[in-house]
Each structure stands twice: as C-alpha cells, then as structure tokens.
C-alpha positions in Angstrom: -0.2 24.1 -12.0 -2.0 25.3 -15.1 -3.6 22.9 -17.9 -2.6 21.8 -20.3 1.0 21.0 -19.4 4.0 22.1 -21.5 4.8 18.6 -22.5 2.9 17.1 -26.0 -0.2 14.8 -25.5 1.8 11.8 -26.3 4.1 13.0 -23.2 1.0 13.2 -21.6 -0.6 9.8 -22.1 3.0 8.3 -21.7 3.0 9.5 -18.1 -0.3 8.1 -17.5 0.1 4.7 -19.0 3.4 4.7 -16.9 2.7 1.4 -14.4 -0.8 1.1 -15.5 -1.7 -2.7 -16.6 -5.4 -2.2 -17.5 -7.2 1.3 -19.6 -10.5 0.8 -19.9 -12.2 2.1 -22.5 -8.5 3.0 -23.9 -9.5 5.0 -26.7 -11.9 6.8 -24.3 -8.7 8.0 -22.5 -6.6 9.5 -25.2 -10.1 11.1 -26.5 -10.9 13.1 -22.9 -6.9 13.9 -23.0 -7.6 15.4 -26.2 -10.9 17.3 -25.7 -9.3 18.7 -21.9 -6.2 20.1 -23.4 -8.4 21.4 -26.3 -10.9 23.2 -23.9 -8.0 24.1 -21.3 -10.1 22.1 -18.8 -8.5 19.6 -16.3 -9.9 16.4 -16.1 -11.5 15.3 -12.6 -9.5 12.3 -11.9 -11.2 10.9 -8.5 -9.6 7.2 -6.1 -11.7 6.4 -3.3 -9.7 5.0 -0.1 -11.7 3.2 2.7 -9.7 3.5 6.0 -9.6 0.2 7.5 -6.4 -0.1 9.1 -3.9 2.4 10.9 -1.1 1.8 8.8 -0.1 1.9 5.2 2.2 0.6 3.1 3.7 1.2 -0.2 0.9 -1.6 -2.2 -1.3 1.0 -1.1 0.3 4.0 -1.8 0.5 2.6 -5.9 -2.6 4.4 -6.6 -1.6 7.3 -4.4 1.5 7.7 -6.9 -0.9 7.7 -10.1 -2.6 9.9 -8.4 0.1 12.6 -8.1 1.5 12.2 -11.6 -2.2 13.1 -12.9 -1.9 16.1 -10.2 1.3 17.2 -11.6 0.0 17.3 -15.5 -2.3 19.4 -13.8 -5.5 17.5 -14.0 -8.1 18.0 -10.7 -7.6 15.4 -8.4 -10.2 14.1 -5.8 -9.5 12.0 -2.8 -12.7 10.2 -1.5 -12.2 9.0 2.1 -14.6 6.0 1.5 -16.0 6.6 5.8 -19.8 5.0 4.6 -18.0 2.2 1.9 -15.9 1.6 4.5 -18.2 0.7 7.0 -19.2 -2.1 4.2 -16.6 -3.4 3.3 -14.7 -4.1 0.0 -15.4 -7.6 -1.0 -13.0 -7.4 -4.0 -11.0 -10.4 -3.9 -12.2 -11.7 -0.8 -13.5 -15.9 -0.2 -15.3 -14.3 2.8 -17.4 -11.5 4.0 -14.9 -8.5 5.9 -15.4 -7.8 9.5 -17.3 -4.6 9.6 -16.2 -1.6 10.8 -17.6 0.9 13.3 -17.9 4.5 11.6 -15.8 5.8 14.5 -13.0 3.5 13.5 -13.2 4.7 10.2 -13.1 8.2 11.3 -10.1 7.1 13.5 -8.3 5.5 10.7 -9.0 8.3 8.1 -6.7 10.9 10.0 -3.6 8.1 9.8 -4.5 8.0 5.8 -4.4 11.6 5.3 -1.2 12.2 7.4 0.0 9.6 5.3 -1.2 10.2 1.9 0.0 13.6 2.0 3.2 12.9 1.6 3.2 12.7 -1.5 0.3 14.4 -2.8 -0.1 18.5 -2.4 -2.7 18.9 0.2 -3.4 22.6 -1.5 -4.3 21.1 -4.6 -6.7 17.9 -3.4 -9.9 17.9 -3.4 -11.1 15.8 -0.1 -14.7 14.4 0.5 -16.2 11.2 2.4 -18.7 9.4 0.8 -20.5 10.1 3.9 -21.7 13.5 2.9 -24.0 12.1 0.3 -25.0 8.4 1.9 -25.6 10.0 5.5 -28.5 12.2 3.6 -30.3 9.3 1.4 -33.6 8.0 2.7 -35.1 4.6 2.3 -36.5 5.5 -1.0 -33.2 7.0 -2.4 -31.4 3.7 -1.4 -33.8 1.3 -3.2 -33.7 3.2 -6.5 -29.8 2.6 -6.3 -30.2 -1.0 -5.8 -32.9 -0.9 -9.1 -29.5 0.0 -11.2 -28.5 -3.6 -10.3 -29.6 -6.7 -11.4 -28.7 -9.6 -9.2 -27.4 -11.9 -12.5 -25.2 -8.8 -13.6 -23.2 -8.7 -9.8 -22.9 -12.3 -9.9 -20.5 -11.9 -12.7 -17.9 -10.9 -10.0 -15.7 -13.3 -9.9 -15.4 -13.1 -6.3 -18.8 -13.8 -5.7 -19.3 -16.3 -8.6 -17.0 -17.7 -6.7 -18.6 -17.7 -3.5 -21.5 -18.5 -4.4 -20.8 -22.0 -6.3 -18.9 -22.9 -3.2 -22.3 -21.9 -1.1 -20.2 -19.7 1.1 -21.8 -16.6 3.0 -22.7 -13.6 0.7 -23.8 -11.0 2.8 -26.8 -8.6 1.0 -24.7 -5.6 2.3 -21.8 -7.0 0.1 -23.5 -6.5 -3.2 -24.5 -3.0 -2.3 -20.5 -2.0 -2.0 -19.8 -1.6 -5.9 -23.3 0.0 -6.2 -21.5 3.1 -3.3 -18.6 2.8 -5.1 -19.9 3.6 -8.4 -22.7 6.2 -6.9 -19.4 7.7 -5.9 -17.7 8.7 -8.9 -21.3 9.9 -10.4 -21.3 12.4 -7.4 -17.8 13.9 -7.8 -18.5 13.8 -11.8 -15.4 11.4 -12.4 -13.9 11.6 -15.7 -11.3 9.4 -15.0 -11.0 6.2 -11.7 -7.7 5.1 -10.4 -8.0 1.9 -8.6 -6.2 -1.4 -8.8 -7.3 -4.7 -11.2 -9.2 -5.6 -8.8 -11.1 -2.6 -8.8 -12.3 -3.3 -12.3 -15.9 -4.4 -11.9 -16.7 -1.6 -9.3 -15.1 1.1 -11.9 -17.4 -0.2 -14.4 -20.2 0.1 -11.9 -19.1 3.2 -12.2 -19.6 3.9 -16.1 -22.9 2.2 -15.9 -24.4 4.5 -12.9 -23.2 7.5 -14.8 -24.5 6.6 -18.0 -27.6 6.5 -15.9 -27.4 9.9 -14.8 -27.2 11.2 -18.1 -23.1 11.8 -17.7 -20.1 10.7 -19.9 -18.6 7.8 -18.2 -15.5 7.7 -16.6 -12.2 6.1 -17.7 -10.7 3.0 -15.5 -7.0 3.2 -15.0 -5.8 -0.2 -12.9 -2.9 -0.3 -11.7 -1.5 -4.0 -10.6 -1.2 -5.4 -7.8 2.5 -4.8 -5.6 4.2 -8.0 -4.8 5.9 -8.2 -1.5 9.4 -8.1 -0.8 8.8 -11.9 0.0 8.7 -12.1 -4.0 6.0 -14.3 -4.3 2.7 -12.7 -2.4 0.5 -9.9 -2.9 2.1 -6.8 0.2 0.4 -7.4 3.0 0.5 -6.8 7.1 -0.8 -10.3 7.6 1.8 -12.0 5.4 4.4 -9.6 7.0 5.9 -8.6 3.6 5.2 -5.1 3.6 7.5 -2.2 3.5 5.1 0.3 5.7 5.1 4.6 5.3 5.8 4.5 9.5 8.8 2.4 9.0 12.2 4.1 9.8 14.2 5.0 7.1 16.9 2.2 7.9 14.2 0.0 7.9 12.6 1.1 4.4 15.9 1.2 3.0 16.8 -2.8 4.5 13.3 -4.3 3.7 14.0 -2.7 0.0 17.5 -4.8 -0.2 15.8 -8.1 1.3 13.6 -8.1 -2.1 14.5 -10.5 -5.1 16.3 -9.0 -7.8 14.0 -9.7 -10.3 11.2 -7.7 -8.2 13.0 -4.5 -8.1 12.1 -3.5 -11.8 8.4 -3.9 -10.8 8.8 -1.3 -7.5 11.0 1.1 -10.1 8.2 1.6 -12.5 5.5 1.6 -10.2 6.9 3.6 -6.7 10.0 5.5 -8.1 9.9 8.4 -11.1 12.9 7.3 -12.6 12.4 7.4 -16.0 11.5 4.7 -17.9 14.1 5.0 -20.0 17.1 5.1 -17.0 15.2 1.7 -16.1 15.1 -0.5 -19.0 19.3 1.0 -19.3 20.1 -0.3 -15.4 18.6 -3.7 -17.0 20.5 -4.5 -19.6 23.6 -3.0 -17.9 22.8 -6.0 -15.6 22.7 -8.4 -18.6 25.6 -7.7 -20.1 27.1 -7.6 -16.7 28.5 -4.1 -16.6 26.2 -3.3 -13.5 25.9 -5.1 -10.1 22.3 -5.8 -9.3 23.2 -4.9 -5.6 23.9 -1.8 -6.8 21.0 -1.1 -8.8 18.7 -2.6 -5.6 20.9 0.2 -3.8 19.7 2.8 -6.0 16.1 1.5 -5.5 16.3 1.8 -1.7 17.7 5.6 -1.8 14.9 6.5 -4.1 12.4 5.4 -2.2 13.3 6.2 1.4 13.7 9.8 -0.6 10.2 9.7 -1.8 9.3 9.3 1.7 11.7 11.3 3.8 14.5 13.2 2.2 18.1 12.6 0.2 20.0 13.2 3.8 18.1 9.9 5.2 18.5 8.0 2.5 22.2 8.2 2.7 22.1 7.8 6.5 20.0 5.0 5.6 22.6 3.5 3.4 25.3 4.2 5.6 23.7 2.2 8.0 23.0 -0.6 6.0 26.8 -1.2 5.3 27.8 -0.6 8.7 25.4 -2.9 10.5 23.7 -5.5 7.7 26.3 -6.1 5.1 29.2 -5.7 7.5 27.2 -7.7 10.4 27.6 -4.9 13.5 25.5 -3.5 16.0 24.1 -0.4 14.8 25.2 2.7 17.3 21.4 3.0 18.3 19.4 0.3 19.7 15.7 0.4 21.8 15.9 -0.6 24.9 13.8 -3.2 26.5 13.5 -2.8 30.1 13.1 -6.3 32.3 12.4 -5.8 35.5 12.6 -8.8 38.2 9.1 -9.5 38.3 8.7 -10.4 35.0 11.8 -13.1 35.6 12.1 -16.7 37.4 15.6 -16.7 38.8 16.9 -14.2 36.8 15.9 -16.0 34.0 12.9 -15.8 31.1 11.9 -17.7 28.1 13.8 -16.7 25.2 10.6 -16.5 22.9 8.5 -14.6 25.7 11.4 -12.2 25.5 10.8 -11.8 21.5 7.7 -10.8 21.8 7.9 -8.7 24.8 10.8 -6.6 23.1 8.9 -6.3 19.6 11.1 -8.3 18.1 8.5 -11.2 17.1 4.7 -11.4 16.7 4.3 -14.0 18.9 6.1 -17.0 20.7 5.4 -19.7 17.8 6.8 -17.2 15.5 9.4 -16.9 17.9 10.4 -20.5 17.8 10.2 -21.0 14.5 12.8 -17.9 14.0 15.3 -19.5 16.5 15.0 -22.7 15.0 16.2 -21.3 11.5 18.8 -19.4 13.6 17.6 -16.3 13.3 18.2 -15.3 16.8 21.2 -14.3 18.1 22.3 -12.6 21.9 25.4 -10.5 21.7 26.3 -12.4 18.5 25.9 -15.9 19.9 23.2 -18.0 17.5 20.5 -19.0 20.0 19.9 -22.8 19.2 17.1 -24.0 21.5 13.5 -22.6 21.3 12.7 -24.1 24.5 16.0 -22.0 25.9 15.5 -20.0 29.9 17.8 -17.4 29.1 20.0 -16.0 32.2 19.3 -11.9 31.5 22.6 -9.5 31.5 22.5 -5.7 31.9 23.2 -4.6 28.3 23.0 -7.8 26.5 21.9 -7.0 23.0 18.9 -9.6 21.4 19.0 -9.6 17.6 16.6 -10.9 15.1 17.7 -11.3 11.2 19.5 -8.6 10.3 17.4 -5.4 11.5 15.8 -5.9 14.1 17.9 -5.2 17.9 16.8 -4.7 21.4 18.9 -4.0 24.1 18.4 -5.6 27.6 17.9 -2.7 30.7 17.6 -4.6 33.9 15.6 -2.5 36.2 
C-alpha cells in the first residue's frame, strides 16, 4: 500500500489513537504524521516481541493489532524478534528476577510467534530482524559504552525496581541492562514511532534517550493498556488461566468470549475488533436504553473475533455450537477420546480427579477437586459430588467439565 493514505490526517491519527491509552510526546506524533504525508515517506513504526512461551494469546496480540492498523495506513512496519532481550528477560512489572532462557528456547519459541503473528499482519510487507544480529557482534568495549548511557539513579526510577529495591529483594545486574537492549533496539532499526504496552513506557523512553544520543530524532511511544481476562478482574494470563489463546478452537474462542463480563466486552471491541468506533459506542447505548440484549452484542463480539482469527464460516459453526451444546446444555456431536486401558485402573475403577488430569480436562488433581466440589464435573450428565470419588469406568461414558470442556471414555 502506498503513503499517504486516501483518508485526511485527522482520519489518520484517529486510527492510531484508536485503543491507545498513553502518546508520548503527543504532539511529536501528529508532527511526524504531518512531515511523512508531506514528504510521501512512511514512517518506521518498529514492536519488539521476546519469545518466551509457545503459545499466545489475544493480551498479546494488542500490540500485534496496532501494529497492522499502522501497516494498513501504509507506514513501514518492523517486527523485532527480541532472541538476545529475550534471553534477559523483561523485568517490566515483575517483584522478581525472570527465569532465564536458553537462546535455543528462544529460537524455538520464535517460530510459534511468527506462525502466529502472521495472522494478522502481511508477512510481504514486515520487516523481520532479531536483536541478535546487532548484540551477537558487540565486543566487551561496545557493551560498556552502552551501559555509560545509563546512570544507576536514572533506572532506579522504575517503579519496578524502586520497588524492589526498598523491599531489598534480588535485582539482578543483567536486569538493568534489558531497557538499555531494548532502547539500543529501536536506535538500530531508526524507529520513528514504538508500539508497546504501559508498561513498556520507561524502556520506550530509553529509547528517545539512546537516540537522542546517536544524533537521531526520537521516537514516538504509543502504549496500548493492558487486556483484562475473561475472568474480569486480572491482567490475561496462562498462569491465571483467563486467556483466550490464538491455538484455541474456534468453539472454544467463541465460548471463552461469552464467559466474559458484560461490562468487559467494550474494552475487547475497541482494542481486538475493527468495528468502528462509532457502531460501538451505538451497541452501548442501545443496551441502556434497553433496545439491545447484551448477549447479543457479546454474540457479535465472539463472531468478530473468531473471524479475525479464522474465517466468517467458523464463526458461525462456532456459534452454532455454542447454542446447541452450552446454552442448550447437550453434548456437542464431536468429543476427544480418552483411552483407559486396564493398567491404568484398580478394579475397573480410577480416581475421578486422576482421570481429569489424565483426559486434559484439569491442570492438576487439587484443581480437580476443587472443580468437583463447585460441581463443575459431571459424567454422562450426572453432577459428580465427591472429590474423593473411585469412579467405576464405562465404554463411552462422556466426562464433562463446565460448559466446554468433554472427553469421552475408550476402554481399551
């Protein structure tokens, strides 16, 4: 796509501010919007990733999705697969040093983060580079006159580390070095603008500083906040188990996007969907004044965004299945097997929680316990009542936990 876009600049700098809640300088912005469109030259619009994990979910995708509205203004985007900061460590918002990472890890998780991230960014038009290029090639000497850009009383502003370090807990030299790698980053790629979440803030700034440094105009912050879970009250997360994951199913994405709290869905329409804004703020007070359903908003909510991630045939095979099997309480015409074979019973029988986490369908046996005992649990439709239960296995008895998760006994 050609720049400038056919839209006017206040078009443009709508779309940008769309789900961002910090600018930084914001008069900076609208003045390198102004000068690009001016000069017919894109700006370079860079978001590191670190690959720590295998699997993403949408609170990480956030910045993935401002990332794609810039690409589709047609600004340059750059995608830096943070393999060297990584290896650090982020210690933004962190009471505790991370567990560091081999560099073959990283490589390992890096290829699940680009399968992943380009899904919704055009591979074509992304610039990709790890941070590794440059770091791997500094010497000794290189690194200590990045650490001279630093003063020790300027990175104990973090509040993370202020933090820390009135508490006396553990700060880890390597720890300070991260916003330093971060910032060195954006002064490589020539970053006019950083996408990043709020907490993100101090290492964007890094940022400015470094390039100030280098004799380059500094680059623009734009934050995006944090995604609450669909458990309404935490930041996502795959420890807290309130994430709605990219490798989920489409059933699944669509269900975990009913389960959220109505007054959450107008936070994962301006920041996941491109509805516009517009549509939104209509749906609302179509709620208020009680002309609209908010099921049937959340509906709408769950369509777009298995779409996003699949297609508009899923999401309506997703929805179908959502009123056959949750709302209308049946079995849903496909459910995994879980093989038992007689080894793995005592007389025909087994520990109903062993069974949940054998099937998948818990993360472990206190979990397991603890989701009987709300009555979570029920075989072939019957409430299991006692977490301390030996349960007889049948051929083709179905185990169900909630409302989406099934596994279907195979005795073999």
């Amino acid at each position: 796509m050609s720049y400038p876009p056919a839209i006017s600049i206040e078009e443009e700098l709508a779309i940008i501010r769309r789900g961002a809640e910090d600018i930084f300088p914001e008069g900076e912005l609208e003045e390198k919007v102004r000068r690009a469109r001016k000069e017919g030259r894109p700006l370079r619009v860079k978001l590191g990733i670190d690959p720590t994990a295998s699997e993403l979910h949408l609170g990480h995708m956030i910045p993935i999705f401002k990332l794609k509205q810039f690409q589709d203004l047609g600004h340059h985007v750059i995608l830096i697969i943070g393999d060297y900061t990584a290896t650090v460590g982020d210690p933004s918002g962190r009471n505790k040093a991370r567990p560091q990472l081999s560099h073959q890890q990283v490589l390992e998780y890096a290829k699940h983060y680009e399968d992943q991230v380009f899904r919704i960014l055009d591979r074509e038009r992304t610039e990709v580079v790890r941070n590794g290029d440059w770091f791997s090639r500094m010497s000794f000497a290189d690194v200590i006159r990045l650490l001279s850009q630093m003063t020790l009383a300027r990175m104990i502003e973090r509040e993370d580390f202020a933090n820390r370090f009135r508490e006396q807990s553990p700060i880890g030299l390597h720890e300070l070095v991260y916003p330093l790698m971060q910032g060195y980053d954006s002064c490589m790629v020539r970053a006019d603008i950083e996408l990043g979440g709020t907490d993100q803030k101090f290492n964007i700034l890094v940022g400015r500083d470094l390039q100030r440094e280098f004799g380059m105009e500094p680059q623009v912050g734009v934050c995006n906040p944090v995604l609450i879970g669909i458990d309404g009250r935490e930041k996502m997360s795959k420890s807290l188990g309130n994430t709605i994951a990219l490798v989920d199913p489409p059933h699944e994405m669509y269900g975990k996007t009913m389960s959220i709290p109505d007054h959450l869905m107008w936070m994962y329409y301006e920041l996941i969907t491109e509805v516009p804004l517009q549509e939104i703020a209509q749906m609302r007070e179509g709620i208020e004044r009680g002309d609209l359903h908010p099921k049937e908003a959340k509906m709408r909510l769950a369509r777009e965004i298995v779409t996003r991630f699949y297609d508009e045939q899923k999401a309506r095979e997703a929805e179908a299945h959502f009123e056959r099997v949750i709302a209308a309480g049946e079995i849903p015409e496909e459910v995994p097997e879980h093989p038992l074979s007689a080894s793995s019973l005592s007389g025909g029988r087994i520990w109903i929680a062993k069974l949940l986490v054998d099937a998948g369908l818990a993360p472990s046996t206190s979990e397991a316990r603890r989701l009987i005992a709300q009555g979570g649990v029920k075989i072939d439709g019957e409430t299991v009542r006692d977490p301390s239960l030996d349960w007889e296995a049948r051929d083709g008895a179905v185990v169900q936990v909630g409302k989406r998760k099934f596994a279907r006994i195979q005795l073999v």
